[in-house]
Residue, then its C-alpha position, 0 to 999 in steps of 0.5 A: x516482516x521478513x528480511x532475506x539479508x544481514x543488513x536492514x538498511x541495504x538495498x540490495x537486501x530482500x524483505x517482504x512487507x507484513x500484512x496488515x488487517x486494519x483496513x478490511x476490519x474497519x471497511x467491514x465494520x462501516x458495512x455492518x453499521x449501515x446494515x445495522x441502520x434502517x435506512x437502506x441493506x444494499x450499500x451495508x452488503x455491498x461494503x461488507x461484501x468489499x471489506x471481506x474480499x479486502x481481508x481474504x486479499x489482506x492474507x493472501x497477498x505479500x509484498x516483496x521489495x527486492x533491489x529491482x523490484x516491488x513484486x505483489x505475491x500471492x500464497x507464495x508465488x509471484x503475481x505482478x513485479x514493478x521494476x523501479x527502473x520504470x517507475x516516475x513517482x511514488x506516494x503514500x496517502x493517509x499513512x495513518x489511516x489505512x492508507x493508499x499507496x500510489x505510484x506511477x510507471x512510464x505506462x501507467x498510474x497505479x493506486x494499491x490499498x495499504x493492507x501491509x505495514x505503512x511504516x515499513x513499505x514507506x522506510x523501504x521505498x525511501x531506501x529504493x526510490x526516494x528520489x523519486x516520492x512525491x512530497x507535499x510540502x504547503x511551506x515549498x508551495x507558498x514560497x515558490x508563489x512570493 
């Protein structure tokens, strides 16, 4: 992680999101296992294959989160930004697996695979747009049913 500020818990503080390569490993290693099985080579390749251009992606990419902004990165230069303004709901799933991160703009859904550090994208969000996480709570749900 790199912070561009003295203050970790400051909004107005740039950071950008280390990678992380548990995902590309473990998909890569799914593939090899069932190209390992006798049964069928395609989907084995086809995995392999998936989880390999994950791992290129996973050193590749960086997330930058400014005050305004999450904005993807690629070998330095910036590829897309998401301005929070338009954002309605963001989620992280299966943070303990590798997970997927969703969002939604007023346009559009989004869904990013989690190859950066969950912990620290999930505190950052927090701090930007907590408002607007999207919470599963089963105890809110039975209790709005009584």
């Amino acid at each position: 992680m790199t912070v561009n500020s003295s203050s970790n818990n400051d909004k107005s503080t740039s950071i950008v999101i280390s990678s992380m390569h548990r995902l590309p490993i473990i998909i890569i290693c799914i593939g090899i296992l069932l190209i390992a099985l006798p049964i069928q080579l395609l989907p084995g390749i086809l995995i392999t294959s998936f989880g390999c251009f994950l791992l290129i992606q996973s050193f590749t990419l960086k997330l930058k989160l400014t005050s305004d902004a999450l904005i993807v990165m690629q070998l330095g230069k910036e590829l897309r930004r998401f301005p929070f303004e338009n954002w309605i709901a963001w989620r992280i799933f299966f943070p303990q697996l590798p997970g997927l991160l969703y969002f939604r703009e007023k346009v559009s859904p989004h869904l990013l695979p989690l190859l950066f550090d969950p912990v620290m994208l999930e505190k950052e969000l927090k701090l930007r747009v907590g408002e607007l996480e999207i919470k599963s709570n089963p105890e809110h749900a039975n209790s709005s049913n009584n």
